[in-house]
C-alpha positions in Angstrom: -44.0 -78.9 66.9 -45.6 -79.7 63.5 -44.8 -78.2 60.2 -47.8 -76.7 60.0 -46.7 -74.5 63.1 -43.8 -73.1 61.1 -45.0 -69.7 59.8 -43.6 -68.6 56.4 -41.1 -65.5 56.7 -41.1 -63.3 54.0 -37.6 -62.6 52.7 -36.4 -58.9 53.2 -34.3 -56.4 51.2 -31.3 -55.0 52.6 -32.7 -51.6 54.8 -30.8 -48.4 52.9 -31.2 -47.0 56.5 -28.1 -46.2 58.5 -27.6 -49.5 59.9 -27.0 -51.1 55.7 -23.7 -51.4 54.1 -22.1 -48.2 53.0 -21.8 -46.7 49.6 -18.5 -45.2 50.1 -18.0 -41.6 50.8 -15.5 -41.1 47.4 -17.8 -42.7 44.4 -19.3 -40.3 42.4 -23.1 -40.3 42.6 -24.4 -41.3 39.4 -26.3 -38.0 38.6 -22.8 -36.1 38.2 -21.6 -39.0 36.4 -24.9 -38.4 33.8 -23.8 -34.7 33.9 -20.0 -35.0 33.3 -21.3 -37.6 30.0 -23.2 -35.4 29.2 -21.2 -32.2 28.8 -18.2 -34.4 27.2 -20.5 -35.4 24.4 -21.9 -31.5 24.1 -18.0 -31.0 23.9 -17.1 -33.5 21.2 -20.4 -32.5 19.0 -19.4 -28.6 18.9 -15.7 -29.5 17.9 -17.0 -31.5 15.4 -19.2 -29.2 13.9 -16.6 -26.3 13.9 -13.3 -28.9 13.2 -15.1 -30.3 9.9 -15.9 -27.5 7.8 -13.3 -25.8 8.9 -10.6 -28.3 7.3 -13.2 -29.4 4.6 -12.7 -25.6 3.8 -9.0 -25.6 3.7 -9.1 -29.1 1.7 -11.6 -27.6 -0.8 -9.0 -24.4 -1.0 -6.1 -26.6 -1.9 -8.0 -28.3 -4.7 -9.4 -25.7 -6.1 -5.9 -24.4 -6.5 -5.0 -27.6 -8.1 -7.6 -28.2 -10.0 -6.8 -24.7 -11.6 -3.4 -25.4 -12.3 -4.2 -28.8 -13.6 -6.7 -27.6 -15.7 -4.4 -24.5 -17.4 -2.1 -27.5 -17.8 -4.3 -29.2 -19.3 -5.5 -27.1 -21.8 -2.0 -26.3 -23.1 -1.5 -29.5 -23.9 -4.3 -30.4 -25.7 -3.8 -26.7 -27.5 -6.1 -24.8 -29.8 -9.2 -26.7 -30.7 -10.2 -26.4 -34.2 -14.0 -25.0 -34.0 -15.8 -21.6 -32.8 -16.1 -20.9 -28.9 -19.9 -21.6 -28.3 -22.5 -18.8 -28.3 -22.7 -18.1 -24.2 -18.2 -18.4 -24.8 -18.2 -15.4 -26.7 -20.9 -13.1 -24.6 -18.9 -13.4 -21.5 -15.8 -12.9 -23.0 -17.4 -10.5 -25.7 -15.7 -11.9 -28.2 -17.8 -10.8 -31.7 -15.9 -13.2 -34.5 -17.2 -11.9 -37.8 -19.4 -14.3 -39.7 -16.8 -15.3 -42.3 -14.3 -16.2 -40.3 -12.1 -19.2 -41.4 -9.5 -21.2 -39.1 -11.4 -20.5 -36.0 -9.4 -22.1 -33.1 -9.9 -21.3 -28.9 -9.5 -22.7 -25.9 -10.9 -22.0 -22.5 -8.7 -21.9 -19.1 -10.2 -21.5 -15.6 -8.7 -21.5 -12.3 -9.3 -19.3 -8.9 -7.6 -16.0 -10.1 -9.1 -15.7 -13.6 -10.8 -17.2 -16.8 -8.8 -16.7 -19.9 -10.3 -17.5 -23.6 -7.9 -18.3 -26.2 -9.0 -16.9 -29.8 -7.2 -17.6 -33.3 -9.0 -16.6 -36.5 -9.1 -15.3 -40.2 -10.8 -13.1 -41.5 -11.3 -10.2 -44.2 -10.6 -6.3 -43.8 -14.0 -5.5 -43.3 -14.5 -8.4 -40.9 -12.0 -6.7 -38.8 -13.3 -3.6 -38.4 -16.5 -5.6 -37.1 -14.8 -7.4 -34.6 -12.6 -4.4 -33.5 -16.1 -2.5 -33.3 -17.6 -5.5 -31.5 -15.4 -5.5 -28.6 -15.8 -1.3 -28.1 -13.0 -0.7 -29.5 -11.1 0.0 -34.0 -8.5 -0.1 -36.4 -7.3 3.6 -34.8 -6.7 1.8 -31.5 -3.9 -0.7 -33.3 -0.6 0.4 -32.5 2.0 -1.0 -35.7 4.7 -3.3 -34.5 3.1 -3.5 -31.0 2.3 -7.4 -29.7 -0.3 -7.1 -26.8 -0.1 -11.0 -26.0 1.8 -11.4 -22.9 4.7 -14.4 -22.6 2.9 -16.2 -20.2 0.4 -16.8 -22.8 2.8 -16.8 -25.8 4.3 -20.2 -23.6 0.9 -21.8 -22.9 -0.9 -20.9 -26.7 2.1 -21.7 -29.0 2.0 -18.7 -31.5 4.3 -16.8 -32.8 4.9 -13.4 -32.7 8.7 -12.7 -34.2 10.2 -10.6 -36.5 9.2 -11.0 -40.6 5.5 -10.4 -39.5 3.4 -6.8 -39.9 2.0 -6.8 -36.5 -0.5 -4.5 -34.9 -1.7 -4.9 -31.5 -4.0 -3.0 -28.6 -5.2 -3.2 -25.3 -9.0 -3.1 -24.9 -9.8 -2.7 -21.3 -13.2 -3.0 -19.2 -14.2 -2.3 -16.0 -14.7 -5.6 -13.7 -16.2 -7.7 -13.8 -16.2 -7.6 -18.1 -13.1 -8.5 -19.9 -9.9 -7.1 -21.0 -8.8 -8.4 -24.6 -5.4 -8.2 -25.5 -5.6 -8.4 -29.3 -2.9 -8.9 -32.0 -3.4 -8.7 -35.4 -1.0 -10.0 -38.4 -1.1 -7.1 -41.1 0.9 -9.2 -43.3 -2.0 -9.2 -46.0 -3.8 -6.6 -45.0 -6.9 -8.2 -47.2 -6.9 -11.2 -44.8 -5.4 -10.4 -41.6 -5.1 -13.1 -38.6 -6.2 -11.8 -35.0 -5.0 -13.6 -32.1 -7.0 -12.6 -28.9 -6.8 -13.1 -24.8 -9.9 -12.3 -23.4 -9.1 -12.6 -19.4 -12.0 -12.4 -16.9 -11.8 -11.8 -13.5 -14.6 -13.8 -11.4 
């Protein structure tokens, strides 16, 4: 027999009939495998997006309480600033300084609970009855010998408020979300009385 006898066979591919090497009864078939991946990355993506912000939102909590604090701190350390609170300042914390006051000193603190502007200033008689008129309330309203600044703020501002002084003090309260002023006034020299003032805001 020649070579040219010798038909070419074509190779064939294992038959997936009955009679070709079994799969194995226990794998899993690779559809549920797809599904199973599938529903463990659905899994991981909706604790993600709920685990996340959730402790982003704690975090954010924390440091906002911090950052509070640290500011308060802050500010007490670095005390009264020597210059007028700006324009927008003394609207929200309706604050009406007379136009000829002198030794104008403040300081702003903020934290979650409240925002508190710090007020110092000089001024005349007649620039008192301004501001007293200013923040809706007068000179009627001062009670002698009373100090309306509270020690909390006594500690953090510095100022004094003993004995040897003509004080006069009140309580001007507003309805949220305006301010409450606690306001002190030295009567030493009645011609040029010194008004401390803690205008507190709640946000």
């Amino acid at each position: 027999m020649t070579a040219a006898d010798h038909r070419a066979v074509p190779r064939q591919s294992p038959s997936s009939g009955s009679d070709g090497p079994s799969s194995g009864g226990d794998a899993t078939p690779p559809d549920r495998r797809r599904v199973i991946r599938r529903r463990l990355i659905t899994l991981t993506i909706i604790v993600l997006l709920i685990g996340i912000p959730a402790g982003y939102l704690m975090i954010s909590a924390g440091q906002s309480r911090r950052s509070g604090k640290d500011k308060e701190a802050e500010a007490a350390a670095q005390g009264l600033r020597e210059d007028w609170p700006s324009g927008m300042q003394r609207r929200i914390f309706e604050l009406p300084i007379p136009g000829n006051a002198v030794g104008v000193q403040y300081y702003e603190t903020n934290n979650w609970k409240a925002s508190r502007m710090y007020v110092k200033f000089r001024t005349t008689s007649a620039g008192l009855d301004r501001f007293l008129s200013g923040a809706g309330t007068g000179r009627a309203a001062l009670e002698t010998g009373k100090v309306t600044i509270a020690e909390r703020d006594i500690n953090i501002t510095g100022w004094y408020f003993g004995p040897g002084v003509d004080w006069a003090g009140t309580v001007h309260r507003n309805k949220d979300p305006r301010p409450t002023q606690d306001i002190t006034v030295n009567m030493t020299d009645p011609a040029a009385p010194v008004v401390y003032v803690v205008s507190a805001a709640t946000p």
